[in-house]
Each structure stands twice: as structure tokens, then as C-alpha cells.
FIKOLZA-1660 file (N, C-alpha, C; in steps of 0.1 Angstrom, whole numbers, plus 5000, padded with zeros to 4 digits):
% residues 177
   i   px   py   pz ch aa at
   1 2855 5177 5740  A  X  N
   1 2858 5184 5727  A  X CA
   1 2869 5194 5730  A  X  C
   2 2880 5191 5720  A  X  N
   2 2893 5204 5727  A  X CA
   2 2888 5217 5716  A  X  C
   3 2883 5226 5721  A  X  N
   3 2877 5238 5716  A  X CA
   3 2892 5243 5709  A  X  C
   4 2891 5255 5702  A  X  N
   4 2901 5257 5692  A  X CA
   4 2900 5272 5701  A  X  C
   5 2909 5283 5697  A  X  N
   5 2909 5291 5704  A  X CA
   5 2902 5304 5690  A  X  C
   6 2900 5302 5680  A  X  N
   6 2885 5309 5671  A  X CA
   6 2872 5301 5682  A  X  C
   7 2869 5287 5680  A  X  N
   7 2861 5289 5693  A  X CA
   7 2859 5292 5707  A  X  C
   8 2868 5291 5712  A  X  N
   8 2861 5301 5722  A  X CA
   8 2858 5312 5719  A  X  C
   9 2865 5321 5709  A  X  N
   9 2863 5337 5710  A  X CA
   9 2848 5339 5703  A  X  C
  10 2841 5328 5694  A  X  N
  10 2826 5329 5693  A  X CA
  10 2820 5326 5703  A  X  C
  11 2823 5312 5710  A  X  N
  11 2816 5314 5723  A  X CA
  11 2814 5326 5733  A  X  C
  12 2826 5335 5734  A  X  N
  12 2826 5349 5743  A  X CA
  12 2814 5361 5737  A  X  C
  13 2820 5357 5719  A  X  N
  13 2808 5366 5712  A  X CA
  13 2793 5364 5712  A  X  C
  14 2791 5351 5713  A  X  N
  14 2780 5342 5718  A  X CA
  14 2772 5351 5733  A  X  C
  15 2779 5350 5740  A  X  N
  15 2777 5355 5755  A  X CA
  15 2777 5368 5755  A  X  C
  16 2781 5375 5746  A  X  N
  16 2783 5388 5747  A  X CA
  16 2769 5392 5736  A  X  C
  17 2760 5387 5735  A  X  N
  17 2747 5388 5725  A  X CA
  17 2736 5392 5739  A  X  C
  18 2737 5380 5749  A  X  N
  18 2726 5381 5759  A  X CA
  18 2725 5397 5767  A  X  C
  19 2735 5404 5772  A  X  N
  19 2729 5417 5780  A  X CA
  19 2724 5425 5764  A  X  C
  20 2731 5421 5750  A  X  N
  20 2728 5438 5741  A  X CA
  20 2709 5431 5738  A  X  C
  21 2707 5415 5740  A  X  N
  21 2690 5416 5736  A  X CA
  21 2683 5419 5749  A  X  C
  22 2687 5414 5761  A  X  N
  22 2679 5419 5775  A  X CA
  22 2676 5430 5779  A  X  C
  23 2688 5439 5775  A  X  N
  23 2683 5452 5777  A  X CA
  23 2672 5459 5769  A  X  C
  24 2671 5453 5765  A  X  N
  24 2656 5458 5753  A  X CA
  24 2644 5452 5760  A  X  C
  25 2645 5443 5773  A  X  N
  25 2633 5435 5778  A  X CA
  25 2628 5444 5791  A  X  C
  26 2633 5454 5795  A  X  N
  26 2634 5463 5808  A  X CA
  26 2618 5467 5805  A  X  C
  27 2611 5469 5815  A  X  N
  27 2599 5472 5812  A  X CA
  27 2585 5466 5807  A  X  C
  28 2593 5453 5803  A  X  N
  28 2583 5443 5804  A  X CA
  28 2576 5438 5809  A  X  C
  29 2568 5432 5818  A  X  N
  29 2565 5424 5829  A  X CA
  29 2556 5414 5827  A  X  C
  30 2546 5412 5834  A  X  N
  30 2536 5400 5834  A  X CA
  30 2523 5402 5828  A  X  C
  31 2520 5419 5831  A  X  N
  31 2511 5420 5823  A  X CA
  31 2512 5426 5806  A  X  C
  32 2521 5427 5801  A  X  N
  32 2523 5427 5792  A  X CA
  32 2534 5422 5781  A  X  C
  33 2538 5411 5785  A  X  N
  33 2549 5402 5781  A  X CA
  33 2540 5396 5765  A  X  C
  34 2527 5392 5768  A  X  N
  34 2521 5387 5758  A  X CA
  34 2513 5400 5746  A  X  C
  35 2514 5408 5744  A  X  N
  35 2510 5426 5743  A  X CA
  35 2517 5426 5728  A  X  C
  36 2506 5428 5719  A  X  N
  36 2513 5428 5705  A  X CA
  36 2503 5440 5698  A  X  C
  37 2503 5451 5703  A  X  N
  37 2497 5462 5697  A  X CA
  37 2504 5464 5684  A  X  C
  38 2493 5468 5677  A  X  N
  38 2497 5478 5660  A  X CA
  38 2502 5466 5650  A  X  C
  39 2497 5451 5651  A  X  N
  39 2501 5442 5643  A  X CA
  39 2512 5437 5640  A  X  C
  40 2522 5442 5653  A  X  N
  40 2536 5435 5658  A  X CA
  40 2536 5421 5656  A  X  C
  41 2549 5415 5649  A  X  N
  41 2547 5401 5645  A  X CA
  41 2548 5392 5658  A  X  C
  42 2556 5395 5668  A  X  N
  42 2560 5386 5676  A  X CA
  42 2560 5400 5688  A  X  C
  43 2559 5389 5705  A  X  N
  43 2552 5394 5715  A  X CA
  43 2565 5390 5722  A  X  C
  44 2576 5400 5731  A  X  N
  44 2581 5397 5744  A  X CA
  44 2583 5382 5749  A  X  C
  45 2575 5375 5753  A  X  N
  45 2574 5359 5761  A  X CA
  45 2580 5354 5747  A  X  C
  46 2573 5355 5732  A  X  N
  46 2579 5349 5725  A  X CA
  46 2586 5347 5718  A  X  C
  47 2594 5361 5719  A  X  N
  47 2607 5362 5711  A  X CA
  47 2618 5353 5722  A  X  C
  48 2616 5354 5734  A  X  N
  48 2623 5348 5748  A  X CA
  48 2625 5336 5742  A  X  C
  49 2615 5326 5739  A  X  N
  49 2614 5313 5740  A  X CA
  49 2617 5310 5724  A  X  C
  50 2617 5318 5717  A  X  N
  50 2619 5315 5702  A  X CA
  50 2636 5314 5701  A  X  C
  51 2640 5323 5709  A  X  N
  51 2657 5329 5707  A  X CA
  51 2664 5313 5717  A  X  C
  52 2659 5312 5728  A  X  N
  52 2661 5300 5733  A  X CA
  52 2658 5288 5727  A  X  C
  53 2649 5285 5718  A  X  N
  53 2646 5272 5712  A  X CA
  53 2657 5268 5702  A  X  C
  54 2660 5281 5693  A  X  N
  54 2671 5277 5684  A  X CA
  54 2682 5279 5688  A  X  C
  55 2685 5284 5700  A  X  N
  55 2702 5279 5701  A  X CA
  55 2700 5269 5707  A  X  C
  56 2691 5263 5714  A  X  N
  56 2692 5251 5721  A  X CA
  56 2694 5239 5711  A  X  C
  57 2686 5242 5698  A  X  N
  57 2688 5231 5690  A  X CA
  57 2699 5230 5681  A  X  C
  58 2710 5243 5682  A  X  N
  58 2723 5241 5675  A  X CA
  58 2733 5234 5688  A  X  C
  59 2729 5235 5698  A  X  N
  59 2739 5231 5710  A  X CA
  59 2736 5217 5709  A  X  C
  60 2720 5213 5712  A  X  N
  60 2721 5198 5709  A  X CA
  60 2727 5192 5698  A  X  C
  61 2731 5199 5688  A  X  N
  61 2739 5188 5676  A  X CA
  61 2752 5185 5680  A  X  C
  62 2757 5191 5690  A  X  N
  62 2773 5189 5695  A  X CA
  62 2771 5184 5708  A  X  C
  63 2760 5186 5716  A  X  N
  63 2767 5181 5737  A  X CA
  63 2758 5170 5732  A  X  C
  64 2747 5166 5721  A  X  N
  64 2737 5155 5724  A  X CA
  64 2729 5152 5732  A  X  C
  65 2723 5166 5739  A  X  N
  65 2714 5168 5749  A  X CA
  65 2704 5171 5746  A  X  C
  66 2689 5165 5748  A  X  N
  66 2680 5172 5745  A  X CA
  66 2677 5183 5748  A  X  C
  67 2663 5190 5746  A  X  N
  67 2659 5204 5749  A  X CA
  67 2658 5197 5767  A  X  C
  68 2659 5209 5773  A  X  N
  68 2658 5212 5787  A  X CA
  68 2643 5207 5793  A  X  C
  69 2641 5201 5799  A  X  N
  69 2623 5197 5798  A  X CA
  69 2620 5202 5810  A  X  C
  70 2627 5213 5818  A  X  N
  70 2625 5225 5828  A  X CA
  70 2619 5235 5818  A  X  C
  71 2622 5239 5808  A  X  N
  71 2622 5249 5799  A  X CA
  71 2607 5247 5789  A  X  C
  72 2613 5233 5782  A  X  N
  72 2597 5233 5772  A  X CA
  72 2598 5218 5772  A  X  C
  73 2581 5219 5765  A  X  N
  73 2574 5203 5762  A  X CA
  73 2571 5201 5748  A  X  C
  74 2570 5192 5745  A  X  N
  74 2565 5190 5729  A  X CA
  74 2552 5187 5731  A  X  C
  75 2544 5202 5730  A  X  N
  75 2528 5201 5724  A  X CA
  75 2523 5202 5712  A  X  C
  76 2513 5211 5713  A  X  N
  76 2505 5212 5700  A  X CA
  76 2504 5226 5694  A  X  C
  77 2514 5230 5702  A  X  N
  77 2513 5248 5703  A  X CA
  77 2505 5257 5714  A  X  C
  78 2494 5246 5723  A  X  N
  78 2493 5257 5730  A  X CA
  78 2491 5248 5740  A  X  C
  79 2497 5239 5746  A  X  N
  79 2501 5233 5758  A  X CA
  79 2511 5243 5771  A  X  C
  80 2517 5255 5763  A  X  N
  80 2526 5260 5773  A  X CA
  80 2519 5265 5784  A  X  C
  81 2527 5267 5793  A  X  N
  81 2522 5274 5811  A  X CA
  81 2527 5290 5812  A  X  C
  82 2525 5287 5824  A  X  N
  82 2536 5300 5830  A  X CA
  82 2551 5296 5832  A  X  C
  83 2559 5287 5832  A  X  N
  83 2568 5282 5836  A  X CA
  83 2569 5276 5821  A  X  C
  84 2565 5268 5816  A  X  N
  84 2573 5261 5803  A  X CA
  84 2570 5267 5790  A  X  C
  85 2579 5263 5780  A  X  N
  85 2569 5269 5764  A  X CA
  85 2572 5257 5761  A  X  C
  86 2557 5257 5754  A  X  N
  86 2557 5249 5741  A  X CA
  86 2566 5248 5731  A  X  C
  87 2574 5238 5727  A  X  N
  87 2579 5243 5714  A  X CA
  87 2573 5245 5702  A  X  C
  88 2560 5239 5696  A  X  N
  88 2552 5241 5691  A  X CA
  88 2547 5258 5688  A  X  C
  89 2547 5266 5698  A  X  N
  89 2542 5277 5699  A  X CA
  89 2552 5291 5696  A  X  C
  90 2567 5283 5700  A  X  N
  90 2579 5295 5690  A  X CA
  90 2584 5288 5683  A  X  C
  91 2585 5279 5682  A  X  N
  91 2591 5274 5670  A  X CA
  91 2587 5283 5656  A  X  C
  92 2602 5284 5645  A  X  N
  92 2599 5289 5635  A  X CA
  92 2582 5286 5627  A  X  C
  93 2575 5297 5623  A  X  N
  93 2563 5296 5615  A  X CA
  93 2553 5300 5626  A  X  C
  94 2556 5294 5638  A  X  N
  94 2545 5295 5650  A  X CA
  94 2538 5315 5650  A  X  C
  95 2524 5312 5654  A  X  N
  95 2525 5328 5653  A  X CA
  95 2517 5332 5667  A  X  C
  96 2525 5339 5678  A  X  N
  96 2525 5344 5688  A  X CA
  96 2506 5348 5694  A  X  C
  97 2504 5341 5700  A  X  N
  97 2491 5348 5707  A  X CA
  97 2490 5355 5718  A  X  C
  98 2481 5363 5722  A  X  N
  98 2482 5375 5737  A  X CA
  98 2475 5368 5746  A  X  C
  99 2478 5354 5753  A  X  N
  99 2477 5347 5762  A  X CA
  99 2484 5344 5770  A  X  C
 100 2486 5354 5780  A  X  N
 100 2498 5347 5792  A  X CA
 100 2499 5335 5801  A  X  C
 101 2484 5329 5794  A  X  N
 101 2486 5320 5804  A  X CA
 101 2494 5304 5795  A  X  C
 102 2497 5309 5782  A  X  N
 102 2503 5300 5776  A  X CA
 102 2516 5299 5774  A  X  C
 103 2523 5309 5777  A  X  N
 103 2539 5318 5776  A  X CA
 103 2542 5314 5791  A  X  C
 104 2557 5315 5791  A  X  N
 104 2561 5314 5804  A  X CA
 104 2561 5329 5812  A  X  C
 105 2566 5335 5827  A  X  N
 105 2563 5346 5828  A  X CA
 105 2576 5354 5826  A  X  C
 106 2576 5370 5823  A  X  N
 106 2587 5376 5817  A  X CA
 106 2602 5367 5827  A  X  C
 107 2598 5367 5838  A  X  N
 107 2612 5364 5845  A  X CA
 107 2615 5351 5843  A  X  C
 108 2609 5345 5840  A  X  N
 108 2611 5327 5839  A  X CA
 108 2615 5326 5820  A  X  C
 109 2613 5339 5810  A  X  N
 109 2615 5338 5796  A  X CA
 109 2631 5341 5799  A  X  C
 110 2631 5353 5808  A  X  N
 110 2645 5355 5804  A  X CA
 110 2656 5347 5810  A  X  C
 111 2651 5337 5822  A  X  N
 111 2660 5326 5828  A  X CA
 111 2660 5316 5820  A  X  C
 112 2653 5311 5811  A  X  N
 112 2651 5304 5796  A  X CA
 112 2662 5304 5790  A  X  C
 113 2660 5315 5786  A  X  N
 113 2670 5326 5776  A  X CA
 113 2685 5323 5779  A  X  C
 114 2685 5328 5792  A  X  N
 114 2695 5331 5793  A  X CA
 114 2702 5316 5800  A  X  C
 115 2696 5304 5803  A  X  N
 115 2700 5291 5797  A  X CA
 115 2710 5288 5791  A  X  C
 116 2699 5291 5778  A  X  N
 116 2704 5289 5768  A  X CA
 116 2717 5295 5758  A  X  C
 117 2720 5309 5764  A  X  N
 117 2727 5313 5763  A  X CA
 117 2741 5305 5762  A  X  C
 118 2738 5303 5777  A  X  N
 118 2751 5299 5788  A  X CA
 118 2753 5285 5782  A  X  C
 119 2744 5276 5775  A  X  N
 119 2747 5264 5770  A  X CA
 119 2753 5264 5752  A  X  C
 120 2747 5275 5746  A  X  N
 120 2754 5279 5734  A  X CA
 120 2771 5281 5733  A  X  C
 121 2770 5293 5741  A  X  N
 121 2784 5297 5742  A  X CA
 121 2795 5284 5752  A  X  C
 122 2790 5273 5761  A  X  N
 122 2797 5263 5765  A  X CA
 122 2803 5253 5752  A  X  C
 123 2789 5250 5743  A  X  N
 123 2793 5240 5733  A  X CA
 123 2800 5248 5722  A  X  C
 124 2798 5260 5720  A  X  N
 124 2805 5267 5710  A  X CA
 124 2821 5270 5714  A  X  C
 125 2824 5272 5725  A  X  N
 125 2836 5270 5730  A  X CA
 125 2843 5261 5730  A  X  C
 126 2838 5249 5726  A  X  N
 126 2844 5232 5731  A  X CA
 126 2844 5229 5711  A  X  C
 127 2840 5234 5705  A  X  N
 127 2844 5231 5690  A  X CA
 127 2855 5229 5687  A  X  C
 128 2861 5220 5679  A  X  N
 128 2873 5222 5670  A  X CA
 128 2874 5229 5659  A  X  C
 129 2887 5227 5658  A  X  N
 129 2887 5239 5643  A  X CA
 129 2878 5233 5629  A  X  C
 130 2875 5216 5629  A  X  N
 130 2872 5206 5623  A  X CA
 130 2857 5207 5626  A  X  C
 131 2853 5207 5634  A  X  N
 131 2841 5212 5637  A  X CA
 131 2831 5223 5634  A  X  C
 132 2842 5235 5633  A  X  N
 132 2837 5243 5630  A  X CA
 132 2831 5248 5618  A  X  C
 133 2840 5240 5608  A  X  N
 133 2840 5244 5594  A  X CA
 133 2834 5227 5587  A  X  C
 134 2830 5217 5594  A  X  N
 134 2818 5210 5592  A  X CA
 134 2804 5216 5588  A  X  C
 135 2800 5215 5576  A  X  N
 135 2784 5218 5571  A  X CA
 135 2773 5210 5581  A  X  C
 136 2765 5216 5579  A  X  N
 136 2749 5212 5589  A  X CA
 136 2739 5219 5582  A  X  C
 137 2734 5211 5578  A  X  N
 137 2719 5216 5571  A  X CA
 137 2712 5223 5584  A  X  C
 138 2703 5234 5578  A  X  N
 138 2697 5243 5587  A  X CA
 138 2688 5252 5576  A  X  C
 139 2673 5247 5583  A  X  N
 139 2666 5253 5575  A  X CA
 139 2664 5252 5561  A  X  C
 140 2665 5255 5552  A  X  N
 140 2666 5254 5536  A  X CA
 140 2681 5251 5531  A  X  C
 141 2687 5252 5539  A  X  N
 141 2701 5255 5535  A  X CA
 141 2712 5245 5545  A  X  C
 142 2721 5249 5543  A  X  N
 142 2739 5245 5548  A  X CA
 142 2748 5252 5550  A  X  C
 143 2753 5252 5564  A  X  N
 143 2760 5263 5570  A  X CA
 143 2772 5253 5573  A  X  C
 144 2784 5260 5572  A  X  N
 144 2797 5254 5583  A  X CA
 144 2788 5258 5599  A  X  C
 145 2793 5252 5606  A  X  N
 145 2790 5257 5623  A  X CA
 145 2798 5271 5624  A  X  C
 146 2808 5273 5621  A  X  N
 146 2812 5289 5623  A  X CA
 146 2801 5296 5618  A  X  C
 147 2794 5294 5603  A  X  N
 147 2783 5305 5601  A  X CA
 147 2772 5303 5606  A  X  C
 148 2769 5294 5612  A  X  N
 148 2754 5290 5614  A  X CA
 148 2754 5296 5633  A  X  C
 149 2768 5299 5636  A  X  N
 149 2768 5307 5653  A  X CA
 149 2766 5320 5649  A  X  C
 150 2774 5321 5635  A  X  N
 150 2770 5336 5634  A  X CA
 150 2758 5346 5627  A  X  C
 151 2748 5330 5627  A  X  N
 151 2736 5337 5617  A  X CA
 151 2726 5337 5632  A  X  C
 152 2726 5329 5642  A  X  N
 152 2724 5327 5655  A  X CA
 152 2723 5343 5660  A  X  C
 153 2739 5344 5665  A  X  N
 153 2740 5359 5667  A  X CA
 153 2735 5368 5657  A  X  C
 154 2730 5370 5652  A  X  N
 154 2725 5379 5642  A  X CA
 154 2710 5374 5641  A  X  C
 155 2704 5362 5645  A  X  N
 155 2695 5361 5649  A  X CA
 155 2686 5368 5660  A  X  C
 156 2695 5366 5670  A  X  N
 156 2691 5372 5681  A  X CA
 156 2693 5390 5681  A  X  C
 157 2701 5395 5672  A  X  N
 157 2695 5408 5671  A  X CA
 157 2686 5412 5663  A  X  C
 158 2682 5405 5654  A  X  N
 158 2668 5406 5644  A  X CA
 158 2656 5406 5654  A  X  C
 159 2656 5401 5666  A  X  N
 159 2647 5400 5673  A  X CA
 159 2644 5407 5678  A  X  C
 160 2656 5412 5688  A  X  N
 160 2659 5427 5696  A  X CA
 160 2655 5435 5689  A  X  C
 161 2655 5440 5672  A  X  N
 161 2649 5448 5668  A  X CA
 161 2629 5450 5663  A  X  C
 162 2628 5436 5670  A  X  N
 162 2617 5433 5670  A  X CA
 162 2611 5443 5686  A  X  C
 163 2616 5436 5695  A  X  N
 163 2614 5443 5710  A  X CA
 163 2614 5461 5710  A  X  C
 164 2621 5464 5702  A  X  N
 164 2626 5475 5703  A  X CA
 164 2611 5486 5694  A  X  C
 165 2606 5482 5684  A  X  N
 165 2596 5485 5679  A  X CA
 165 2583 5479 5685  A  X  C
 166 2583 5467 5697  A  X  N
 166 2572 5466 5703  A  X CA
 166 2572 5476 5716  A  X  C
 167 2581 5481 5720  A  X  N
 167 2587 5490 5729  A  X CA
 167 2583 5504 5729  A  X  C
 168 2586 5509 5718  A  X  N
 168 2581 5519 5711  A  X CA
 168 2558 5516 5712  A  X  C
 169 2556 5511 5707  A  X  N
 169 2547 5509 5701  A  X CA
 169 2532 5509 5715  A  X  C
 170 2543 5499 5732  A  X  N
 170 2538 5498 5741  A  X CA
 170 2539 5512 5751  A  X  C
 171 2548 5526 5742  A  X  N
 171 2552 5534 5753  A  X CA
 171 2559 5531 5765  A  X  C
 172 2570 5522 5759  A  X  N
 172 2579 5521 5774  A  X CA
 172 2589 5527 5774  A  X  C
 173 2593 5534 5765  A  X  N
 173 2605 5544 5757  A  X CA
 173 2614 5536 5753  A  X  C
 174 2627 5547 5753  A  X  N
 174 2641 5547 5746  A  X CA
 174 2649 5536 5755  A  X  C
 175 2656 5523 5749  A  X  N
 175 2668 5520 5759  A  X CA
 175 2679 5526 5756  A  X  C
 176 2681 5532 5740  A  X  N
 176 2693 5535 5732  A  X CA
 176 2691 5551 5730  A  X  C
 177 2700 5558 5733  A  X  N
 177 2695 5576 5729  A  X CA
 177 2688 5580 5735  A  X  C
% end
């Protein structure tokens, strides 16, 4: 794919998404990666594997690679390990349980993650200009691929604002201020 040079610079913005949601993960660990005090919608392990499922599945519409089968399996939602997730289990709708033995562990969410990252911003750099402004159904709707990287990125900080009030909520303090 000869990437256009607007793509790369979303791919860079792509990559430049992963340290501003990680840093919000400091403090996490094993024993409470699954930890969803005060009726928090979504838990640490599964914002990791949720943020990873869907760029992985905007990347598969362009490299034509399946999901990573290091990363996840297609169960029933609670087939996941310590090492894999279920897709079933983050997938949109899915609702997070305080079972770590179903989640992968914090360090193996954010190697996930951060996969995924690295494979987003690869295939988003290799777009053409033709490509980019191609529609793709997504969800309810239809996005050119320019907007649907940038509802991505803006995905992944809707989540970070997720972590950030589970953060709060677990007493692990301030990353920002």
C-alpha cells in the first residue's frame, strides 16, 4: 500500500494515543486490574483488551489479518485466561466481571495493547489518499477511514477517562496535576 503522507501523520497520531492512555495504567497490578468499585462501568484488564480488539479489527480491514491468536480466542465470553482475552468478553456490549482469572494479567493487557497499537498505526500509515476517504460501515453507521482512525483515537481517550475515574475511585491518585 503506498501510504499518502496525511497517512502517515495519522499513523504517528495513532501512536502517539498509546503513552497519553498507559499512563493512566501506573498503579495497576494483578491484584486489582479486575477491581470495579462504586459501580465503574468497565475494569483496567478490560478497557486493555477492549481498546485492542477494535483497532485490531479496523487494521484487519486493510493488512487482511486476523485477530492475533497470541492475544484472544473466540469464546463465549468467559473462556479468557491470564494470557488471552476472550473476544466475547470486551467486545462492544460485553460487561466486565472482577475475575482475574478470566482477563489477561495487567502486563500481558498492556503488551496486547500495545500490539495493537503498533499494528494500527503500521496499516494506517500504508493507506492511500483513496483509501482513506473510502466509507466502511462501523457500528450503526459509515465512516470514511480518515474518520473512523479518528473516532478510534478518541476512542481510546473515552476510556482513559474511564481509568482515570477508576483511579480515583481505587485511591491510587493523581497522574495529571
Amino acid at each position: 500500500m503506498g501510504g499518502s503522507q496525511r497517512a502517515a501523520g495519522l499513523g504517528d497520531a495513532v501512536r502517539a494515543t498509546a503513552p497519553l492512555v498507559l499512563r493512566f495504567f501506573d498503579g495497576f497490578d494483578d491484584s486489582n486490574r479486575t477491581a470495579q468499585p462504586g459501580g465503574l462501568p468497565n475494569h483496567a484488564s478490560w478497557v486493555l483488551g477492549h481498546l485492542a480488539l477494535t483497532m485490531n479489527r479496523f487494521a484487519e480491514r486493510y493488512d487482511g489479518l486476523p485477530l492475533p491468536v497470541r492475544d484472544y480466542l473466540r469464546g463465549n465470553g468467559a473462556d479468557g485466561t491470564t494470557e488471552i482475552y476472550d473476544t466475547e468478553s470486551v467486545c462492544f456490549g460485553s460487561v466486565p466481571v472482577d475475575d482475574p482469572s478470566k482477563y489477561p494479567t495487567i502486563e500481558r493487557g498492556i503488551e496486547v495493547f500495545q500490539a495493537a497499537i503498533d499494528r494500527l498505526a503500521a496499516v494506517v500509515s500504508g493507506l492511500s489518499e483513496a483509501q482513506l476517504a473510502e466509507v466502511q460501515p462501523w457500528g450503526r453507521g459509515a465512516f470514511t477511514a480518515e474518520q473512523l482512525v479518528t473516532r478510534i483515537m478518541f476512542h481510546n481517550g473515552t476510556h482513559a477517562g474511564q481509568i482515570m475515574d477508576l483511579r480515583r475511585a481505587l485511591g491510587l491518585g493523581r497522574v495529571i496535576g
